[in-house]
C-alpha positions as CSV (number, residue, x, y, z in Angstrom):
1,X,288.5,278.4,98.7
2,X,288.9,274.5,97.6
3,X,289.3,272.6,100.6
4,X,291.3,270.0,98.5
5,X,293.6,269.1,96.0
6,X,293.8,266.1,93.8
7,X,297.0,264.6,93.6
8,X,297.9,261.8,91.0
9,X,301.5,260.1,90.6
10,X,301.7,259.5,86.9
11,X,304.3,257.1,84.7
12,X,303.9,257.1,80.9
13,X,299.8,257.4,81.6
14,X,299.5,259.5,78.1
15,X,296.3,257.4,77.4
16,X,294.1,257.6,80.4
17,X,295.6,260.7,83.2
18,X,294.0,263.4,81.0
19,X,290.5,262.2,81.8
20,X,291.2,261.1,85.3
21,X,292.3,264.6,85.3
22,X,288.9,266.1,83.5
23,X,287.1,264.3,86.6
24,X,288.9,265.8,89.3
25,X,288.1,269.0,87.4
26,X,284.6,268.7,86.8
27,X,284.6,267.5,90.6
28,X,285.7,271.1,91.4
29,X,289.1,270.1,92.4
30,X,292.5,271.7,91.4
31,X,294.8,268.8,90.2
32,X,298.6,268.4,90.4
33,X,300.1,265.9,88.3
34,X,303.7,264.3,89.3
35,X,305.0,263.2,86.2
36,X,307.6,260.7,87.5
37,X,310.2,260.7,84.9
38,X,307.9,259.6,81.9
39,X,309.2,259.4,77.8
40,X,305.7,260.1,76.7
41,X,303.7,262.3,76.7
42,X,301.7,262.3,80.0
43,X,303.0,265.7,81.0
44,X,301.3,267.7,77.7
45,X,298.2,265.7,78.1
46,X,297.7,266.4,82.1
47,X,298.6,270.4,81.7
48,X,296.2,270.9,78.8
49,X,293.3,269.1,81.0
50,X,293.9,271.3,83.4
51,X,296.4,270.2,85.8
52,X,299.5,271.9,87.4
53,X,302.5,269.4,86.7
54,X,305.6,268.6,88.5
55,X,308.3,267.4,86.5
56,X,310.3,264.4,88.1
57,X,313.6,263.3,86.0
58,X,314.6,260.9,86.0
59,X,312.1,258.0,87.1
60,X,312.2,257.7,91.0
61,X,308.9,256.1,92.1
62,X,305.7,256.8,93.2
63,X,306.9,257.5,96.7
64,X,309.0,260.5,95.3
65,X,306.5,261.4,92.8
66,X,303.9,261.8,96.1
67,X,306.3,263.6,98.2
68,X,307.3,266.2,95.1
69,X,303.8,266.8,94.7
70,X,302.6,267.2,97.8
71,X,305.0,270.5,97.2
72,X,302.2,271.9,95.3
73,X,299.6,270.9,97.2
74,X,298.1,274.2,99.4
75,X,294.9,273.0,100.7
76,X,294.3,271.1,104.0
77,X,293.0,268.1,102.7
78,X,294.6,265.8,99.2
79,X,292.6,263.2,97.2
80,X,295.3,260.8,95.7
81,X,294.9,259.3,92.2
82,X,295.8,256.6,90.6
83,X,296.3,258.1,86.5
84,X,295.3,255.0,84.7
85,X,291.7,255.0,86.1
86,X,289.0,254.5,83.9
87,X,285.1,254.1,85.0
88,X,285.8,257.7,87.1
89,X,283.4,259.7,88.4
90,X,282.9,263.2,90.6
91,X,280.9,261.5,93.4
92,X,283.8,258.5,93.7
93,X,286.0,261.4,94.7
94,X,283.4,263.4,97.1
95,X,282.3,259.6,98.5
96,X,286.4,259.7,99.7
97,X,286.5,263.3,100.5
98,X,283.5,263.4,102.8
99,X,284.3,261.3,106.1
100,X,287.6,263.2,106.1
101,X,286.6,266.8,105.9
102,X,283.6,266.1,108.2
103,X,285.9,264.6,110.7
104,X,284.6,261.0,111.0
105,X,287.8,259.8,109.4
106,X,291.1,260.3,109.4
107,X,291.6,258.7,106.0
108,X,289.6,256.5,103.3
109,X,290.8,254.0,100.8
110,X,289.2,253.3,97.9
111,X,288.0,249.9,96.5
112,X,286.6,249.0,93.3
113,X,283.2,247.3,92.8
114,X,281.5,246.9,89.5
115,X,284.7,248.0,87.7
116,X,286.2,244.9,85.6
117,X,286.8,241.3,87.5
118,X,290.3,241.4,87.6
119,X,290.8,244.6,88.4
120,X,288.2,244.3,91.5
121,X,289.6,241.0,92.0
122,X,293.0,242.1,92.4
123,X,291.7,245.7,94.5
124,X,289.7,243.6,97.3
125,X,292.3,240.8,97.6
126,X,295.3,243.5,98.3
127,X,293.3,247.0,99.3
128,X,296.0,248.4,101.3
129,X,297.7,248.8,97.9
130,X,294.9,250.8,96.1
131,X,296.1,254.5,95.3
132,X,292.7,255.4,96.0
133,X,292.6,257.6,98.9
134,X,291.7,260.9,100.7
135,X,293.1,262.4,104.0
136,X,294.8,265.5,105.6
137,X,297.5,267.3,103.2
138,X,299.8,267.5,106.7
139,X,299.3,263.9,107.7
140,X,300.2,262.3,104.5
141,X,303.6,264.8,104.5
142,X,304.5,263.3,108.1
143,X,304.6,259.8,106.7
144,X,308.1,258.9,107.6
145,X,310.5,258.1,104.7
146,X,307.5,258.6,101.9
147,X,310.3,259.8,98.8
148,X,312.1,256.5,99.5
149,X,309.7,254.1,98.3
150,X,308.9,253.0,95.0
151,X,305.4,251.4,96.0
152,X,304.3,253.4,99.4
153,X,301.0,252.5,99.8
154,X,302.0,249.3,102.4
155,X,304.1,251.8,104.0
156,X,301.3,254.9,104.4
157,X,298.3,252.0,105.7
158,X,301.3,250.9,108.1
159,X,301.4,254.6,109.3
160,X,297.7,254.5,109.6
161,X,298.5,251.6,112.2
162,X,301.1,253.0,114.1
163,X,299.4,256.3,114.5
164,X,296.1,255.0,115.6
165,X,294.5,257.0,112.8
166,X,290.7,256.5,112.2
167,X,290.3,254.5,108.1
168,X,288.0,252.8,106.4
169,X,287.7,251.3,102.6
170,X,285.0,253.1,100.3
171,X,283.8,251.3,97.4
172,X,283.8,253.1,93.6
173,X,281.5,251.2,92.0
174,X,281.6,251.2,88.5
175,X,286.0,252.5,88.6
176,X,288.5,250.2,87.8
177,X,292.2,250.6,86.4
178,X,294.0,250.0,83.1
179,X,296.0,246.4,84.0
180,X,299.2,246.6,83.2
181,X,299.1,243.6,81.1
182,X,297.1,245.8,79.0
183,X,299.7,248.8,79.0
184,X,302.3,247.4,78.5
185,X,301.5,244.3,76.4
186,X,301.5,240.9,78.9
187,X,305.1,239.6,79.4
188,X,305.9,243.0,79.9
189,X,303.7,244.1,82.6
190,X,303.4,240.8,84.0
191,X,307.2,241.2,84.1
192,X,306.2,245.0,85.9
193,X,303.8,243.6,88.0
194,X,306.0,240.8,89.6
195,X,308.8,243.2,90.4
196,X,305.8,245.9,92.1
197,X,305.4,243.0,94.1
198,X,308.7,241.4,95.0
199,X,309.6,245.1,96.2
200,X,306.1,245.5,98.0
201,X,307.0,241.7,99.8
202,X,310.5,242.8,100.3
203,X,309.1,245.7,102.4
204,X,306.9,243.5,104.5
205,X,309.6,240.8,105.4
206,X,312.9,242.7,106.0
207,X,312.8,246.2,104.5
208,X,310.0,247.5,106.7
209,X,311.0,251.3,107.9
210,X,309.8,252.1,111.4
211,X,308.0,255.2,112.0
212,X,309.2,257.5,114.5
């Protein structure tokens, strides 16, 4: 029985989720795919790689598409995704996996190295934002308020706080992401990428949920 499940949030990710899907496959993993309310065709391409996929509609966030995944998700332990990886490899996702199911962590985070400058630039400036990560299925349901935000990775590493859970950043050497300059042509996803901060800085400074 698989002892894990990769999970990967997806937003029009056509291009890149079915090999980031191939990966977790060849890793031995079964993969569910939250298709957050995208118009193209990410859904298609992430079922005929192999993946389960759970339809969100209309867009909600990544926060909602983790929690409707982790729906699917039967095994005791998840690997979390990002879909527009590219450099991905099997042993990046046992590397995360291991500490966890061996019990020396509680979670990992992944950080790129080797992957593209700006994209390790950006990863090791800001690592509580990579998607990168691996830790118990149950934990990551208890995160209070997960479906409510739109970027919840500042919110799961400030449950890792609270609950005095045991982390550490991995490196991927060699993985990096698709910038979303690149996707989505430069004003665009500069545009994209100012708002995933404003709302990640709005959560910080006044907007901060409590757990508990």
């Amino acid at each position: 029985m698989n002892q894990a499940t990769v999970l990967i949030p997806a937003y029009n990710e056509e291009t890149t989720v079915a090999e980031v899907v191939r990966v977790a496959r060849q890793a031995g993993y079964p993969v569910v795919v939250a298709d957050d309310g995208s118009k193209d065709r990410t859904s298609e391409v992430a079922r005929e790689a192999g993946a389960e996929v759970m339809r969100l509609e209309p867009n909600r966030g990544k926060g909602a598409a983790l929690a409707a995944g982790l729906a699917a998700v039967q095994t005791p332990f998840v690997l979390l995704l990002d879909a527009d990886l590219v450099g991905l490899k099997p042993e990046h996702l046992h590397r995360l996996l291991e500490p966890v199911v061996s019990g020396k962590l509680d979670m990992t985070i992944g950080v790129f190295s080797s992957g593209g400058f700006l994209t390790d630039f950006g990863n090791r400036a800001t690592p509580y934002l990579s998607g990168q990560r691996a830790c118990r299925t149950e934990w990551l349901r208890g995160v209070p308020h997960l479906a409510l935000e739109r970027w919840p990775e500042p919110l799961i590493t400030d449950h890792l706080r609270k609950t005095n859970t045991r982390w550490a950043y991995i490196p991927l050497p060699g993985a990096s992401q698709v910038m979303k300059e690149k996707k989505r042509g430069f004003w665009k996803g500069f545009r994209y990428r100012l708002g995933m901060y404003r709302d990640i800085l709005r959560y910080w400074l006044g907007g901060r949920r409590r757990a508990g």
